[in-house]
PyMOL Python script that loads the backbone (N, CA, C, O; Angstrom):
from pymol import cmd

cmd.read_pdbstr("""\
ATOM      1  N   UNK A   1     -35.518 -46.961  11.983  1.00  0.00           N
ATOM      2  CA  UNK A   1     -35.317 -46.153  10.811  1.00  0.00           C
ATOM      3  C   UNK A   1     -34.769 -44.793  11.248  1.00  0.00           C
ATOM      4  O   UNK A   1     -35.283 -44.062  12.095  1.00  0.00           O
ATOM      5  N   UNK A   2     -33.667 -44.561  10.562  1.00  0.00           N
ATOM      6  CA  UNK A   2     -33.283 -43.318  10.920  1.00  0.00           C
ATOM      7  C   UNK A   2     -33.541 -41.840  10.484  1.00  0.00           C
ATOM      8  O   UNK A   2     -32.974 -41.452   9.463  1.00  0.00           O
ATOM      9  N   UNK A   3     -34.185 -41.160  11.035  1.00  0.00           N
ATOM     10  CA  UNK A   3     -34.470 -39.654  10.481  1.00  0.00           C
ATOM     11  C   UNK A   3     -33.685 -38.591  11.099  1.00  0.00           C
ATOM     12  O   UNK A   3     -33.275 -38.483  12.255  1.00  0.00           O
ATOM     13  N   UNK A   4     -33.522 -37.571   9.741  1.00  0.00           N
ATOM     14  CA  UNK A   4     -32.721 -36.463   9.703  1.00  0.00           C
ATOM     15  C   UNK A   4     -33.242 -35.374   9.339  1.00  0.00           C
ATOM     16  O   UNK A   4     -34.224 -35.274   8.603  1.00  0.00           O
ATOM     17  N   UNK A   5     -32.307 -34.030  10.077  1.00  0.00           N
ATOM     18  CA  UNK A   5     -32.742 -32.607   9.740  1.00  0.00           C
ATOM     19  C   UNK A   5     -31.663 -31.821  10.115  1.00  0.00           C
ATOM     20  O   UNK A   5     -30.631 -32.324  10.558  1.00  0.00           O
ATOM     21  N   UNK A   6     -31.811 -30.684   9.980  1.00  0.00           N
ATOM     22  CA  UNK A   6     -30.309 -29.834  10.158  1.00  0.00           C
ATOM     23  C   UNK A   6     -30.966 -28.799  11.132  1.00  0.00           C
ATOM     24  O   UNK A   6     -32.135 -28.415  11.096  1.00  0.00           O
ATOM     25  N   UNK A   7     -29.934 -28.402  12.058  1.00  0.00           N
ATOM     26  CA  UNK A   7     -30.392 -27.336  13.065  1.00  0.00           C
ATOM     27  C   UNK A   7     -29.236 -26.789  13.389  1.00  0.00           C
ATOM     28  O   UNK A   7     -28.238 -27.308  12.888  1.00  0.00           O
ATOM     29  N   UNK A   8     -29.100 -25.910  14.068  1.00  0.00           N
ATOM     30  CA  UNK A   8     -28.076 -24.538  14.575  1.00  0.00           C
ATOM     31  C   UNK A   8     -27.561 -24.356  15.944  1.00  0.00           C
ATOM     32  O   UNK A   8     -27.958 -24.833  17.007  1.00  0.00           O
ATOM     33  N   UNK A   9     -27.003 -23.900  15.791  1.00  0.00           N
ATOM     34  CA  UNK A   9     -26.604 -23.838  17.396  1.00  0.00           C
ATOM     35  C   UNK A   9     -26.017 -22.201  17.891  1.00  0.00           C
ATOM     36  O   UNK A   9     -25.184 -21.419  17.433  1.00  0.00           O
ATOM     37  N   UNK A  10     -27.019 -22.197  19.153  1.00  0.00           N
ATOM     38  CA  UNK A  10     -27.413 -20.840  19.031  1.00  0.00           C
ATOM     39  C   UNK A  10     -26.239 -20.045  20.074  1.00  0.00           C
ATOM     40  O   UNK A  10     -25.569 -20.788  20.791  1.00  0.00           O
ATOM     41  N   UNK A  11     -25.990 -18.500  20.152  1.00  0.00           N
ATOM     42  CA  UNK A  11     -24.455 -18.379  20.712  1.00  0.00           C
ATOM     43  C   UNK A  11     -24.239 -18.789  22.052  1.00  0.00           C
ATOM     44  O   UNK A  11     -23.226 -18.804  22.752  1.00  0.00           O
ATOM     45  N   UNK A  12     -25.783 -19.219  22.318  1.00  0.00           N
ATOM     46  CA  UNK A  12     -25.711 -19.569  24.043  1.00  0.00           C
ATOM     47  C   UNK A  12     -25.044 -20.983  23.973  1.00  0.00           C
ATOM     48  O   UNK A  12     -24.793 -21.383  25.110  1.00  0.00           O
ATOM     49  N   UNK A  13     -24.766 -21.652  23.230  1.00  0.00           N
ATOM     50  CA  UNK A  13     -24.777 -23.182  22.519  1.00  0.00           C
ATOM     51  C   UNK A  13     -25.961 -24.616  23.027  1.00  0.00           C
ATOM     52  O   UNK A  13     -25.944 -25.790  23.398  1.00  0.00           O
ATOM     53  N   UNK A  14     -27.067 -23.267  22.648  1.00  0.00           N
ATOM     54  CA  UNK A  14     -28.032 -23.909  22.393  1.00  0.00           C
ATOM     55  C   UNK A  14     -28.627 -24.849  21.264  1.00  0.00           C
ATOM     56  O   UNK A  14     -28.286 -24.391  20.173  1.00  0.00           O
ATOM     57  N   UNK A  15     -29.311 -25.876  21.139  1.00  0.00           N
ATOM     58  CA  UNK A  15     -29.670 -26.685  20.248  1.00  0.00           C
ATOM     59  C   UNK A  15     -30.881 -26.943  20.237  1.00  0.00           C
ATOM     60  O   UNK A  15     -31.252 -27.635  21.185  1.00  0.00           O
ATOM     61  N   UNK A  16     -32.161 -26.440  19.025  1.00  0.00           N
ATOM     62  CA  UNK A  16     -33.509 -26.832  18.677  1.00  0.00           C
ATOM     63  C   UNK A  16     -33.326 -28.528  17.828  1.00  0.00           C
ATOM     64  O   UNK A  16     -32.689 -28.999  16.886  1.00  0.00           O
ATOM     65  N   UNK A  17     -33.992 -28.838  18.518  1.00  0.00           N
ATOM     66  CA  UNK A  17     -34.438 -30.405  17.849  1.00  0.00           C
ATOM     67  C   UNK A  17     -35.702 -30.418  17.138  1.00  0.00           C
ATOM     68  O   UNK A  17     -36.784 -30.326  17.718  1.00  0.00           O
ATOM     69  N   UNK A  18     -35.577 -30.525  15.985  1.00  0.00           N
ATOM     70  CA  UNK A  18     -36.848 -30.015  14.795  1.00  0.00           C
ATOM     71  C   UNK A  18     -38.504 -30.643  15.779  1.00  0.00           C
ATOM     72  O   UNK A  18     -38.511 -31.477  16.686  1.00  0.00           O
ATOM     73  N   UNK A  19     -39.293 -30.163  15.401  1.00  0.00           N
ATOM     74  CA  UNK A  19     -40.690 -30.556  15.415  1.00  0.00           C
ATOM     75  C   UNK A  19     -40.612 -31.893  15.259  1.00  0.00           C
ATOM     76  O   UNK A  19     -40.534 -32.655  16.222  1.00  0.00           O
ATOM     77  N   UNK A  20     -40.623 -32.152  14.441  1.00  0.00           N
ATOM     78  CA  UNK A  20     -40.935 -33.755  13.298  1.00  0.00           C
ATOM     79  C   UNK A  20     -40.616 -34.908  14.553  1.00  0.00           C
ATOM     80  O   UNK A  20     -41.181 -35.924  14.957  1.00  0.00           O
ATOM     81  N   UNK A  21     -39.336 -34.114  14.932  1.00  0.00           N
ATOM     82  CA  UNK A  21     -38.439 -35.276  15.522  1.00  0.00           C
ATOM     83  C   UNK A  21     -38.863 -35.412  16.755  1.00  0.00           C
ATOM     84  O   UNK A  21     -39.039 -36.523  17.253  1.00  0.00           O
ATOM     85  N   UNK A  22     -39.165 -33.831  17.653  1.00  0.00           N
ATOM     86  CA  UNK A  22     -39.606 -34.048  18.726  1.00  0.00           C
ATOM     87  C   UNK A  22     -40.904 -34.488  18.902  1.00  0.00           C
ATOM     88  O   UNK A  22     -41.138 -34.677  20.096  1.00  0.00           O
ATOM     89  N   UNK A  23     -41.780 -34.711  18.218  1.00  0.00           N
ATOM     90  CA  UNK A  23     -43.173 -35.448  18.346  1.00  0.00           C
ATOM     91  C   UNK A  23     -42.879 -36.656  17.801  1.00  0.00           C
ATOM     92  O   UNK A  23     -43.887 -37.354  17.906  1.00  0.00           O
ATOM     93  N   UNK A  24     -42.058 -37.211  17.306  1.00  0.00           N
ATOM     94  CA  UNK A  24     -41.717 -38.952  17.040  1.00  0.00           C
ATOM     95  C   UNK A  24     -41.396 -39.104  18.170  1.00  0.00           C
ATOM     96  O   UNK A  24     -42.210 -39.773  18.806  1.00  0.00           O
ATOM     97  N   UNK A  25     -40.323 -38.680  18.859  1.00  0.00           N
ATOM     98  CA  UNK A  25     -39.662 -39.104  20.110  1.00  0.00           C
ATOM     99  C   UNK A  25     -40.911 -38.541  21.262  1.00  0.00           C
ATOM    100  O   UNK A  25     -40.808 -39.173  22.313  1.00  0.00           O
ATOM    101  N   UNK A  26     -41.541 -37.969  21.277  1.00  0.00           N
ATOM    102  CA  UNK A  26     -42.812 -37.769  22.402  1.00  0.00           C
ATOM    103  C   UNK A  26     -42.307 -36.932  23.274  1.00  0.00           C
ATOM    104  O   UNK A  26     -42.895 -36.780  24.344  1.00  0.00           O
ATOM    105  N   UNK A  27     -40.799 -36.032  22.919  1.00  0.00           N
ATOM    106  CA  UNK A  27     -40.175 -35.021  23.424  1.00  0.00           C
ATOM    107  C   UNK A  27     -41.350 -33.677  23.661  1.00  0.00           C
ATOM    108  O   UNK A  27     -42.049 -33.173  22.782  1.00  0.00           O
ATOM    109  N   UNK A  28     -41.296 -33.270  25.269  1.00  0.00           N
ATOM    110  CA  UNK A  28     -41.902 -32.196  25.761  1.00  0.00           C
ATOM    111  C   UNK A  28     -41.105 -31.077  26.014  1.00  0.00           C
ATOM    112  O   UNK A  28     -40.017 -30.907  25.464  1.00  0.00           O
ATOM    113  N   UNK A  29     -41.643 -30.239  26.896  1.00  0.00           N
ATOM    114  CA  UNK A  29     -40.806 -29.108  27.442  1.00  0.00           C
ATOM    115  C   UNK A  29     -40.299 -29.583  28.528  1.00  0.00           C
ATOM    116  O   UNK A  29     -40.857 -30.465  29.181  1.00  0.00           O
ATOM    117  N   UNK A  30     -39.374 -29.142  28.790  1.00  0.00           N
ATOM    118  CA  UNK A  30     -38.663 -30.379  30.053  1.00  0.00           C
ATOM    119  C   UNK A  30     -38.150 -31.200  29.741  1.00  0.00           C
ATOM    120  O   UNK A  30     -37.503 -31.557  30.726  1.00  0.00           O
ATOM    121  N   UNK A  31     -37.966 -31.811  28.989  1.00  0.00           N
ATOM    122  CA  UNK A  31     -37.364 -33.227  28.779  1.00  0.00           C
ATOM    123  C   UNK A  31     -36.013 -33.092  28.975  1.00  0.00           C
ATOM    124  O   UNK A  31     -35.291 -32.127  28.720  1.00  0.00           O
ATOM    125  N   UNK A  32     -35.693 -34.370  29.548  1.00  0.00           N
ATOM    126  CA  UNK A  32     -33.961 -34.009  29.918  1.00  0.00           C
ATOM    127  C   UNK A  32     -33.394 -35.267  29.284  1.00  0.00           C
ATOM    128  O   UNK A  32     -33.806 -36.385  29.594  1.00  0.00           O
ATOM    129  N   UNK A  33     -32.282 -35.022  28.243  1.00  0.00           N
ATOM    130  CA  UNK A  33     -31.941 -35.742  28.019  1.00  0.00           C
ATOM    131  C   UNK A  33     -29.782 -35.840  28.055  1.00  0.00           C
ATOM    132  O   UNK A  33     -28.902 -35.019  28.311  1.00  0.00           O
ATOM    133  N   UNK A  34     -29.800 -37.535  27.578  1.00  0.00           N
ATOM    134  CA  UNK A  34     -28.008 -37.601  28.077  1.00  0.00           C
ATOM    135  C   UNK A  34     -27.532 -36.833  26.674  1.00  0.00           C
ATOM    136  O   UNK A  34     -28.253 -36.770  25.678  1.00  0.00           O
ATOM    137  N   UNK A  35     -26.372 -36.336  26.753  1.00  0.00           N
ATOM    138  CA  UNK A  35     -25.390 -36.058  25.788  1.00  0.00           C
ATOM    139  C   UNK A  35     -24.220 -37.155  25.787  1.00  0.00           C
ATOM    140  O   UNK A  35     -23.653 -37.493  26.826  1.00  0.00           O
ATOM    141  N   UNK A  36     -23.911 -37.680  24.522  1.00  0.00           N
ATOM    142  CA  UNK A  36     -22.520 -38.500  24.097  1.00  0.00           C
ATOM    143  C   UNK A  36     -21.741 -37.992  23.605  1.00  0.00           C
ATOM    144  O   UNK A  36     -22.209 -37.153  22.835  1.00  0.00           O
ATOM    145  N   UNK A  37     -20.434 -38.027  23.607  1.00  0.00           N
ATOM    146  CA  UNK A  37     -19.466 -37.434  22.293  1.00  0.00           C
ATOM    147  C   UNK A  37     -18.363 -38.645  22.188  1.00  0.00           C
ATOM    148  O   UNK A  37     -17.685 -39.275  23.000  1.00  0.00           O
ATOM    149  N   UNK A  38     -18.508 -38.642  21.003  1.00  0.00           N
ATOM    150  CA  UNK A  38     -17.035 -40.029  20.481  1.00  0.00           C
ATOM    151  C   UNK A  38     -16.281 -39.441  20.612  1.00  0.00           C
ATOM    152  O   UNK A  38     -15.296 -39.942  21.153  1.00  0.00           O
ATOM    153  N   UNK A  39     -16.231 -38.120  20.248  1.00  0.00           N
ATOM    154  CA  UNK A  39     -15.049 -37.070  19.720  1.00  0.00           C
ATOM    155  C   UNK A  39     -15.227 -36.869  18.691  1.00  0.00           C
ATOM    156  O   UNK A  39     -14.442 -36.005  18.300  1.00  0.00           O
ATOM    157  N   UNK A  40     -16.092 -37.314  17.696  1.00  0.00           N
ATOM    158  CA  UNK A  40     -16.206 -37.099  16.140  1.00  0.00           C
ATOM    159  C   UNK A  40     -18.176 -36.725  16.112  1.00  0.00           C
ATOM    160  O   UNK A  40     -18.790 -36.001  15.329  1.00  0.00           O
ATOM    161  N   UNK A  41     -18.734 -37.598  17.353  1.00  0.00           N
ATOM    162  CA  UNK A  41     -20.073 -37.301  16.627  1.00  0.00           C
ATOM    163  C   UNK A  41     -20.559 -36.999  18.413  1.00  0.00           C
ATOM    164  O   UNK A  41     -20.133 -37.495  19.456  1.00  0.00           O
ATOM    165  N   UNK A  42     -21.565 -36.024  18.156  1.00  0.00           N
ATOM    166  CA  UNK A  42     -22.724 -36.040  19.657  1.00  0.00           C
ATOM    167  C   UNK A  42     -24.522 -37.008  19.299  1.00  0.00           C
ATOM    168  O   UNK A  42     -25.208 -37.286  18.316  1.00  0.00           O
ATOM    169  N   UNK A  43     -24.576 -37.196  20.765  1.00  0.00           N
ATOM    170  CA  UNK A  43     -26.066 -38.478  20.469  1.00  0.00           C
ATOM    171  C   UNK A  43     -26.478 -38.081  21.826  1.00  0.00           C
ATOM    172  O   UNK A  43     -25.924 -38.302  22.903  1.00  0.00           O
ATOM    173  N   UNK A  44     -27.690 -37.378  21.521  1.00  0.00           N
ATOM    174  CA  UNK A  44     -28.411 -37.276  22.353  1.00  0.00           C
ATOM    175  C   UNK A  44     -29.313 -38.461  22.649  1.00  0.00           C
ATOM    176  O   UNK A  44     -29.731 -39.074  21.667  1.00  0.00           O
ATOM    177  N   UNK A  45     -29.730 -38.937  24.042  1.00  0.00           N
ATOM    178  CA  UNK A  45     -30.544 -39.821  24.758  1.00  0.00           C
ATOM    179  C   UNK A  45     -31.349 -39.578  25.278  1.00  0.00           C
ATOM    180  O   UNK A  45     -30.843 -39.176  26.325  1.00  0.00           O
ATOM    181  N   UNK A  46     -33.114 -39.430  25.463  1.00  0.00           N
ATOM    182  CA  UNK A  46     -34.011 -38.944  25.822  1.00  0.00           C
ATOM    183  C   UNK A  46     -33.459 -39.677  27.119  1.00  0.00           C
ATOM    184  O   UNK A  46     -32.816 -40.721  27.004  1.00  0.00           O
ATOM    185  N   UNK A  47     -33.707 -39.144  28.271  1.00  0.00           N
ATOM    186  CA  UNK A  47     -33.744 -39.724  29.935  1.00  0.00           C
ATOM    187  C   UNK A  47     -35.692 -40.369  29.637  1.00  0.00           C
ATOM    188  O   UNK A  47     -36.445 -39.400  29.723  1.00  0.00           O
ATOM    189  N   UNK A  48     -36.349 -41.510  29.384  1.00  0.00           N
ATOM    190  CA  UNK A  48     -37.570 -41.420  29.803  1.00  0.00           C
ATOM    191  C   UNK A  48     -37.759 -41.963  31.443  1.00  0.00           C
ATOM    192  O   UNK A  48     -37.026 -42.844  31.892  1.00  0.00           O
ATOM    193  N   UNK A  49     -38.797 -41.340  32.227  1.00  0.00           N
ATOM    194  CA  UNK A  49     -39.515 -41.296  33.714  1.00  0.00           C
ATOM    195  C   UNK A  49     -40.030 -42.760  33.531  1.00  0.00           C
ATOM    196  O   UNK A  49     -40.757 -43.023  32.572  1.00  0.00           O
ATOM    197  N   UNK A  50     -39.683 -43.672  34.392  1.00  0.00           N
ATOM    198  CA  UNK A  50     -39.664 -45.094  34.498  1.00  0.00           C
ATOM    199  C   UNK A  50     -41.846 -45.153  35.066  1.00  0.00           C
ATOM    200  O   UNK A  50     -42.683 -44.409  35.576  1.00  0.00           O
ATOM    201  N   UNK A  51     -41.775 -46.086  34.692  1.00  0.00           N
ATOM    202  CA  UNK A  51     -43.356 -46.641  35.009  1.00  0.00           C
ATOM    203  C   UNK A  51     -43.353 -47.154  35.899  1.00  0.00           C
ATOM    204  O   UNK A  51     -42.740 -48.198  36.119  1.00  0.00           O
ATOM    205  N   UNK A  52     -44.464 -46.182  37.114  1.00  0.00           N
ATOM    206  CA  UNK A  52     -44.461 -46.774  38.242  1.00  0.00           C
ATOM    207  C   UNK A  52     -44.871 -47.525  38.478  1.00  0.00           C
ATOM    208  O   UNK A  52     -44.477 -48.289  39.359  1.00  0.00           O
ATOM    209  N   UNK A  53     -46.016 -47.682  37.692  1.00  0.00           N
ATOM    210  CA  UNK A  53     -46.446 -49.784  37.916  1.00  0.00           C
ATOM    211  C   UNK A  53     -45.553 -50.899  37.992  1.00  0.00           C
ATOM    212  O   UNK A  53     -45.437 -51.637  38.971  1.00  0.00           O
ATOM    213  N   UNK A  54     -44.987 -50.979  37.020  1.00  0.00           N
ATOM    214  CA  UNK A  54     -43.716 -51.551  36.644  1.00  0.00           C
ATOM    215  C   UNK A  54     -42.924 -51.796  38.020  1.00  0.00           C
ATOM    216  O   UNK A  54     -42.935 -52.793  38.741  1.00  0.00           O
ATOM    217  N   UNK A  55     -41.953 -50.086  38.220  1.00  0.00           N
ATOM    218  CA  UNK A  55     -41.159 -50.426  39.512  1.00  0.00           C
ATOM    219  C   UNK A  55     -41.855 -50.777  40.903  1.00  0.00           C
ATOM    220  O   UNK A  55     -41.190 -51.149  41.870  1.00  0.00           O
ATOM    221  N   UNK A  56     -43.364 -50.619  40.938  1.00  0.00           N
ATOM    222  CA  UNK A  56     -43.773 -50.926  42.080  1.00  0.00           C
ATOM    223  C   UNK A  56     -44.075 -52.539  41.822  1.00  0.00           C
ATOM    224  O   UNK A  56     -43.505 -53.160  42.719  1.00  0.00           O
ATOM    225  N   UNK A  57     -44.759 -53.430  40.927  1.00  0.00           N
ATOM    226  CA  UNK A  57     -44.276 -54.807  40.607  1.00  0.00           C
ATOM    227  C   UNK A  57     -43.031 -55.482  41.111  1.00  0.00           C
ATOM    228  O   UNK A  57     -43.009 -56.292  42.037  1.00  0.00           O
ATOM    229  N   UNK A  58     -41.862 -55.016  40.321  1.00  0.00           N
ATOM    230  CA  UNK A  58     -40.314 -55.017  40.868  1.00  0.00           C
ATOM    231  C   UNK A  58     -40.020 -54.783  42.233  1.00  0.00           C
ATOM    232  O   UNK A  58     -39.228 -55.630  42.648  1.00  0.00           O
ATOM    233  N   UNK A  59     -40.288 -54.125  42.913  1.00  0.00           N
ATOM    234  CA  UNK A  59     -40.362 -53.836  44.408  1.00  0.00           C
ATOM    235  C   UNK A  59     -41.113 -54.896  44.985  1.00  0.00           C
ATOM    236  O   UNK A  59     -40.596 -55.909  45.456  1.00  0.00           O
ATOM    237  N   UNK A  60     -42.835 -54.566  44.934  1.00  0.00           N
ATOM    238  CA  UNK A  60     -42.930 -55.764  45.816  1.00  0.00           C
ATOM    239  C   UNK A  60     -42.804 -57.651  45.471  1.00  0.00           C
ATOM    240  O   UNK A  60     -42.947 -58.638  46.193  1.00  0.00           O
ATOM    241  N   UNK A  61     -42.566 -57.515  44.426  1.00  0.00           N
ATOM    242  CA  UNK A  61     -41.727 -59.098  44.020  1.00  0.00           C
ATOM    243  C   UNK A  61     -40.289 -59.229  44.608  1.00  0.00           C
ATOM    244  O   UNK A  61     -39.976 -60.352  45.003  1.00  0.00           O
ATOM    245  N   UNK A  62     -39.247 -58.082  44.730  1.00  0.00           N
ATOM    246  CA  UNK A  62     -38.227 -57.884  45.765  1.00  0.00           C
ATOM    247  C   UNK A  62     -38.440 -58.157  47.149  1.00  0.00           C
ATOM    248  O   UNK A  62     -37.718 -58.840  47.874  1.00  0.00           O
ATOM    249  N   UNK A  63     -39.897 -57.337  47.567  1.00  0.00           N
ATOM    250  CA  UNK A  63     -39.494 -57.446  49.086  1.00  0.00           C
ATOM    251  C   UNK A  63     -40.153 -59.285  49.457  1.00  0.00           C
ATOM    252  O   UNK A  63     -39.719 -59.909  50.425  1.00  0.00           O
ATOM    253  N   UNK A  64     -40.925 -59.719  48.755  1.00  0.00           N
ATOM    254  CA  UNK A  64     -41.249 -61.073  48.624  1.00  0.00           C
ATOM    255  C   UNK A  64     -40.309 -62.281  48.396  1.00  0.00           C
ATOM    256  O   UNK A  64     -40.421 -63.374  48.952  1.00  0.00           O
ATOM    257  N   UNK A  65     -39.586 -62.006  47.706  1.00  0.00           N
ATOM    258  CA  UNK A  65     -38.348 -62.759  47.302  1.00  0.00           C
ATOM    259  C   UNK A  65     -37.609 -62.913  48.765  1.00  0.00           C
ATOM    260  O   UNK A  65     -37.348 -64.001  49.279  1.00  0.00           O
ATOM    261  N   UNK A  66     -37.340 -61.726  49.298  1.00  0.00           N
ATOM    262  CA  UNK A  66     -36.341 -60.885  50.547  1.00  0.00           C
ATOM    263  C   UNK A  66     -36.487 -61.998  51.556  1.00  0.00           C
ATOM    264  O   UNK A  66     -35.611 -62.750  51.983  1.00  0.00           O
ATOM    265  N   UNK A  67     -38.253 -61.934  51.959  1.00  0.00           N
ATOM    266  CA  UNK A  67     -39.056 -62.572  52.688  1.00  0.00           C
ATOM    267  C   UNK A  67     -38.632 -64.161  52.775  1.00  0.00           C
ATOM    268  O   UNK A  67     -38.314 -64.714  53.828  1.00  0.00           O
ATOM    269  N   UNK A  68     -38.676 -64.725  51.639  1.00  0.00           N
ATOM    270  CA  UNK A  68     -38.656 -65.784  51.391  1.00  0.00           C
ATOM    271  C   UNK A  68     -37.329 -66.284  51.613  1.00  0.00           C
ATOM    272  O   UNK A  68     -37.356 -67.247  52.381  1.00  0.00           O
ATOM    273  N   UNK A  69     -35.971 -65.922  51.148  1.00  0.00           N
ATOM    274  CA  UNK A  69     -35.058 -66.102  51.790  1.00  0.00           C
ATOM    275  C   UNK A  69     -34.136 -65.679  53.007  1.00  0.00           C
ATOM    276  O   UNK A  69     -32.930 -65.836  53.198  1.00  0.00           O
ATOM    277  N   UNK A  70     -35.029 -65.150  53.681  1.00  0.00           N
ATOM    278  CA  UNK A  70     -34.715 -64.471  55.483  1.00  0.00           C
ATOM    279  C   UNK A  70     -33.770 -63.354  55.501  1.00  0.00           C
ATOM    280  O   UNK A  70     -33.091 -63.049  56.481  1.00  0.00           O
ATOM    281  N   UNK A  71     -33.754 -62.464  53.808  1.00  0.00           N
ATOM    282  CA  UNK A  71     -33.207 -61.374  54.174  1.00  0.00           C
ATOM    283  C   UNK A  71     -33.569 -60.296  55.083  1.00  0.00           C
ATOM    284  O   UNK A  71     -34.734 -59.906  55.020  1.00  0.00           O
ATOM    285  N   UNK A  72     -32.898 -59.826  55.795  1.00  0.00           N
ATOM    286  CA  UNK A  72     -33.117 -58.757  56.030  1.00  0.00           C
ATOM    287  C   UNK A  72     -32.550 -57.468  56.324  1.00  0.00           C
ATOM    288  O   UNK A  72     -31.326 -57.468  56.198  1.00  0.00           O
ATOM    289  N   UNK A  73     -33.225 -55.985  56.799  1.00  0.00           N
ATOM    290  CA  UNK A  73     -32.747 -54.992  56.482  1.00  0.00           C
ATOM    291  C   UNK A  73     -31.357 -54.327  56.390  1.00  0.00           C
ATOM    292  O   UNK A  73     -30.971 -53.478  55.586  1.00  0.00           O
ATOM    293  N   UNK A  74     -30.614 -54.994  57.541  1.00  0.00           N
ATOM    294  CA  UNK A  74     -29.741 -54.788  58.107  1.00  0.00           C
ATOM    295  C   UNK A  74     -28.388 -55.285  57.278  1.00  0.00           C
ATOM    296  O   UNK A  74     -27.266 -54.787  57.370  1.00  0.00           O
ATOM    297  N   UNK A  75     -28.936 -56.776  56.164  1.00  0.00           N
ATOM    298  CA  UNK A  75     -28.105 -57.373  55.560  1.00  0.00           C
ATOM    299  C   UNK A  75     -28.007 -56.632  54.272  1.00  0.00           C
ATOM    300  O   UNK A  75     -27.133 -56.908  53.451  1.00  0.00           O
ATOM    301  N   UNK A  76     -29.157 -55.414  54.026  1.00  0.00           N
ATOM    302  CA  UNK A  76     -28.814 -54.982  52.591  1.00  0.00           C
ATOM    303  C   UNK A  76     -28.053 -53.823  52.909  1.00  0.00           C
ATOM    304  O   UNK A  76     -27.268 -53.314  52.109  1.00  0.00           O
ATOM    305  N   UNK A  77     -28.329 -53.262  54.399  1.00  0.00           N
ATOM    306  CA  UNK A  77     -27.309 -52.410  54.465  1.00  0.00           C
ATOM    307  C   UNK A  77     -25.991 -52.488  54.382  1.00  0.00           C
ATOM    308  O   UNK A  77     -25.315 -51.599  53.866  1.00  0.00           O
ATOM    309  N   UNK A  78     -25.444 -53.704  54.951  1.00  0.00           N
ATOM    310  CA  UNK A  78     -24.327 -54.446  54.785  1.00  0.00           C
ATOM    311  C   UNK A  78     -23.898 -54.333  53.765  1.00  0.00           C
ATOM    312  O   UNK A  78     -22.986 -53.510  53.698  1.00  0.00           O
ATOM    313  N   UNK A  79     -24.244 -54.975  52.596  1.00  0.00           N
ATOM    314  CA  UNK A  79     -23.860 -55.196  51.425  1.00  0.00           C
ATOM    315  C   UNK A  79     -23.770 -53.921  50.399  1.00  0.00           C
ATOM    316  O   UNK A  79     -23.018 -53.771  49.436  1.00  0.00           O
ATOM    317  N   UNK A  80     -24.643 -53.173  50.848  1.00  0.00           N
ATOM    318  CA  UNK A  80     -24.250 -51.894  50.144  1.00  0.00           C
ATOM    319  C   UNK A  80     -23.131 -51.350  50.875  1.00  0.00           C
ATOM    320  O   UNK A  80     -22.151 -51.146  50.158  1.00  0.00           O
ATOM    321  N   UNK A  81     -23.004 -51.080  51.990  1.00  0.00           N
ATOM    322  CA  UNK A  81     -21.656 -50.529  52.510  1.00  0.00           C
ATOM    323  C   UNK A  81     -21.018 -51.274  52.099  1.00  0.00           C
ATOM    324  O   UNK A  81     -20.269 -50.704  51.305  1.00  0.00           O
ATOM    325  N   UNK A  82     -20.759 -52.577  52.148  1.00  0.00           N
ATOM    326  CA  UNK A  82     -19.426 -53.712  51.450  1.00  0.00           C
ATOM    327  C   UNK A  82     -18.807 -52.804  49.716  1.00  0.00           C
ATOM    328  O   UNK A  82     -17.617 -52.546  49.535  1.00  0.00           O
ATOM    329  N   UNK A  83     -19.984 -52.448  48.605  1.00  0.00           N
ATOM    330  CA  UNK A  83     -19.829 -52.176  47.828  1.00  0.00           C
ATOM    331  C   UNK A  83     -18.955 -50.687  47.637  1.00  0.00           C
ATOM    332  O   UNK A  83     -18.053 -50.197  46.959  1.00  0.00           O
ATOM    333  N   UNK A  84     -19.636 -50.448  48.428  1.00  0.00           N
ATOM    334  CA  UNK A  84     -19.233 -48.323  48.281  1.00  0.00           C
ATOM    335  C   UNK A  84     -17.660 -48.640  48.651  1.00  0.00           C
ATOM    336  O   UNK A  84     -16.705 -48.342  47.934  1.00  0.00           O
ATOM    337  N   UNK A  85     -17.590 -49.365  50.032  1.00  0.00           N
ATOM    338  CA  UNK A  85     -16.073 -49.751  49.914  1.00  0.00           C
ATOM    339  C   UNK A  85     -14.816 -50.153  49.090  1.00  0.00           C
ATOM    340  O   UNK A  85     -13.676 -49.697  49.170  1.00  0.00           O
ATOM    341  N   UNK A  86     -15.405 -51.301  48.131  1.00  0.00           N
ATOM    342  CA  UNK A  86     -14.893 -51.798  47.414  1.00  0.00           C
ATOM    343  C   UNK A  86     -14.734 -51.031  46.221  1.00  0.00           C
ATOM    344  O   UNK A  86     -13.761 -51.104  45.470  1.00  0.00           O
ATOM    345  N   UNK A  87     -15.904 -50.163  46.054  1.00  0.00           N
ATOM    346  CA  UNK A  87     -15.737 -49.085  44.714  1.00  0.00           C
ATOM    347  C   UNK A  87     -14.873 -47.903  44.871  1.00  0.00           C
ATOM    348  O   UNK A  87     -14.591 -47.047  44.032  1.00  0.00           O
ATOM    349  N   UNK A  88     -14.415 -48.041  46.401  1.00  0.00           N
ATOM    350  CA  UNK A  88     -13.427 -46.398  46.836  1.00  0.00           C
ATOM    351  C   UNK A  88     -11.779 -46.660  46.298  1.00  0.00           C
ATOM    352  O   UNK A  88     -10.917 -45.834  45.995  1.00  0.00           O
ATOM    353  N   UNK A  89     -11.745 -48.044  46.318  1.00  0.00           N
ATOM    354  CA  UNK A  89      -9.890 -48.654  46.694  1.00  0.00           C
ATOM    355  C   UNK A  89      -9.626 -48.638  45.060  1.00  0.00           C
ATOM    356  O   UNK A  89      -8.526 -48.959  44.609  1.00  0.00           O
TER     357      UNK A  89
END
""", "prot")
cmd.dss("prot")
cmd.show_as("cartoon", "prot")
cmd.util.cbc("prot")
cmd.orient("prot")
């Protein structure tokens, strides 16, 4: 559902994001978020701080996986250098 409010932009070209909105979104002090522009409209994107449970799950189910098919360290280095390469040309 989409909610709206009107705000200003201050000469620093600063921008307040109403109350309402920033306690729906769970927006703090600090919060960093992306900027978009079509060219016609801007959309801000809260950045949220990933759950470390989560990425530590993801990790060690990675290095298990790794295990299991005889990767190793040397081969992910590989493959990331393969990439950075391929992303330069």
């Amino acid at each position: 559902m989409y909610q709206m409010d009107i705000t200003s932009l201050s000469s620093k070209g600063q921008v307040v994001i109403p109350t309402d909105i920033r306690k729906k979104m769970g927006l703090s002090i600090g919060a960093k978020l992306m900027v978009f522009c079509d060219g016609n409209n801007l959309f801000l994107k809260p950045i949220l701080n990933p759950d470390l449970k989560v990425f530590r799950k993801m990790a060690s189910e990675s290095r298990k996986y790794a295990k299991k098919v005889g990767l190793k360290k040397a081969d992910i280095g590989k493959a990331i250098k393969k990439v950075r390469n391929a992303n330069r040309t």
